[in-house]
KESENU-79194 format. One record per residue (C-alpha): residue number from 1; residue in one letter; x, y, z. Coordinates in steps of 0.5 Angstrom, whole numbers, always signed. Layout:
REM residues N
 pos code    xx    yy    zz
 NUM    a     X     Y     Z
...
***
This chain:
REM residues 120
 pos code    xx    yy    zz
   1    x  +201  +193  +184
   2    x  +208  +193  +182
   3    x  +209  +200  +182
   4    x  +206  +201  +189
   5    x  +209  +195  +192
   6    x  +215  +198  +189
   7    x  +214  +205  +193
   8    x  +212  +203  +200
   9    x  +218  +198  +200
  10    x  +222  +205  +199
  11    x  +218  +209  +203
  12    x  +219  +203  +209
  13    x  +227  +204  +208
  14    x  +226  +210  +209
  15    x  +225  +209  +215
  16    x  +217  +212  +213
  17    x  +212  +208  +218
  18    x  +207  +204  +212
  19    x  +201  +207  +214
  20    x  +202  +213  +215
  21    x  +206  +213  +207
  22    x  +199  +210  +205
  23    x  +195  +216  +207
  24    x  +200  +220  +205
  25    x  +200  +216  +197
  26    x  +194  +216  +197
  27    x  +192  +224  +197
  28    x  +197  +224  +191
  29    x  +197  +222  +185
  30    x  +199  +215  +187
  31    x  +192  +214  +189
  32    x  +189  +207  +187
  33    x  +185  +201  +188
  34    x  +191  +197  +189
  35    x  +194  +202  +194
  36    x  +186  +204  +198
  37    x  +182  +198  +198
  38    x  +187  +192  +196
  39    x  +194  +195  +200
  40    x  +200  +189  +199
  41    x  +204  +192  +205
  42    x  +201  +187  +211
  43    x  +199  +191  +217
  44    x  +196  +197  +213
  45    x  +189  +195  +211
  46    x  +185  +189  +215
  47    x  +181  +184  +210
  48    x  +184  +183  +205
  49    x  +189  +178  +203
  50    x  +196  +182  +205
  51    x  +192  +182  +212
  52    x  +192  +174  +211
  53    x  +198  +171  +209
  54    x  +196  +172  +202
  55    x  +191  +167  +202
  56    x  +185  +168  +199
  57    x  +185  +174  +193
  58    x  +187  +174  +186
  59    x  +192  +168  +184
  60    x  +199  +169  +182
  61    x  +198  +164  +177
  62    x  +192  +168  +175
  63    x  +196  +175  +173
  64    x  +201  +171  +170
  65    x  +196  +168  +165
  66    x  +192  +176  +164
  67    x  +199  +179  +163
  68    x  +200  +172  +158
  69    x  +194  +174  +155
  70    x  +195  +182  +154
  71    x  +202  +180  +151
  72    x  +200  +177  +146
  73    x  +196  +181  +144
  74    x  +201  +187  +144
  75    x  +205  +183  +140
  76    x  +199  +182  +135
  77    x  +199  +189  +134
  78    x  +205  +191  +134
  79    x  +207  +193  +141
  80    x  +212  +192  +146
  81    x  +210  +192  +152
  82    x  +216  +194  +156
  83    x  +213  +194  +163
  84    x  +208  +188  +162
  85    x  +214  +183  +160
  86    x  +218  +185  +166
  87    x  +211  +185  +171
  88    x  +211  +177  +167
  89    x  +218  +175  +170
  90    x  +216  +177  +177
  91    x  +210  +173  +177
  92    x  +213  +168  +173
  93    x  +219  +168  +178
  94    x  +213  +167  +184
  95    x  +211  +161  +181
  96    x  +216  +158  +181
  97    x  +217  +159  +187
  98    x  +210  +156  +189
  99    x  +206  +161  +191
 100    x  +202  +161  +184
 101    x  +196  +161  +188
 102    x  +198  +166  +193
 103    x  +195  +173  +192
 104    x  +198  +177  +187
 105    x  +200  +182  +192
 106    x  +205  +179  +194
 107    x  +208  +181  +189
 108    x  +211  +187  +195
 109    x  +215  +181  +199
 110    x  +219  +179  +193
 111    x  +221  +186  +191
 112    x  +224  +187  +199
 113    x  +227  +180  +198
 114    x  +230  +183  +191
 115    x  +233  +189  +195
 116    x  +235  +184  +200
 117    x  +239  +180  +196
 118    x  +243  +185  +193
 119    x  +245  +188  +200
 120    x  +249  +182  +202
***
């Protein structure tokens, strides 16, 4: 979900309309589920929680404890999970903002207001 919020946020700055980028991404090797049936960019699909404020879906707080989980268990094996340690600080970072029971793809709309911040 990180991944492609990351990638339509860049395409949208582009100056690519969100859905036209959706149906290009999803012919390519960008094609999933987070991307064709679970879309986090608000607009592009309708049903689903980014259609709806976030409401409803898989919690924020929900990922931070499977991403917990997944961490704990690299880490019992030996693995350093890299990715899976910067996921879990931007899910935690979302629930400290009080958004733990939003869904989890709202994650899009705290990557825009990272790029934001940095602009000022």
């Amino acid at each position: 979900m990180i991944a492609i919020s990351e990638g339509l946020s860049l395409g949208e700055k582009l100056g690519i309309d969100p859905k036209v980028l959706s149906s290009i991404m999803s012919t390519s090797t960008a094609s999933c589920w987070s991307l064709n049936s679970y879309n986090p960019r608000p607009g592009v699909l309708e049903g689903i929680p980014s259609a709806n404020n976030y409401e409803g879906g898989f919690g924020v707080s929900l990922m931070k404890k499977d991403l917990s989980i997944v961490l704990d268990s690299a880490s019992q094996v030996g693995l350093d999970l890299k990715f899976g340690k910067k996921a879990i600080e931007y899910y935690h970072e979302l629930e400290r903002q009080g958004k733990g029971k939003k869904d989890f793809g709202i994650v899009y709309q705290y990557i825009n207001s990272l790029e934001t911040q940095k602009g000022k």
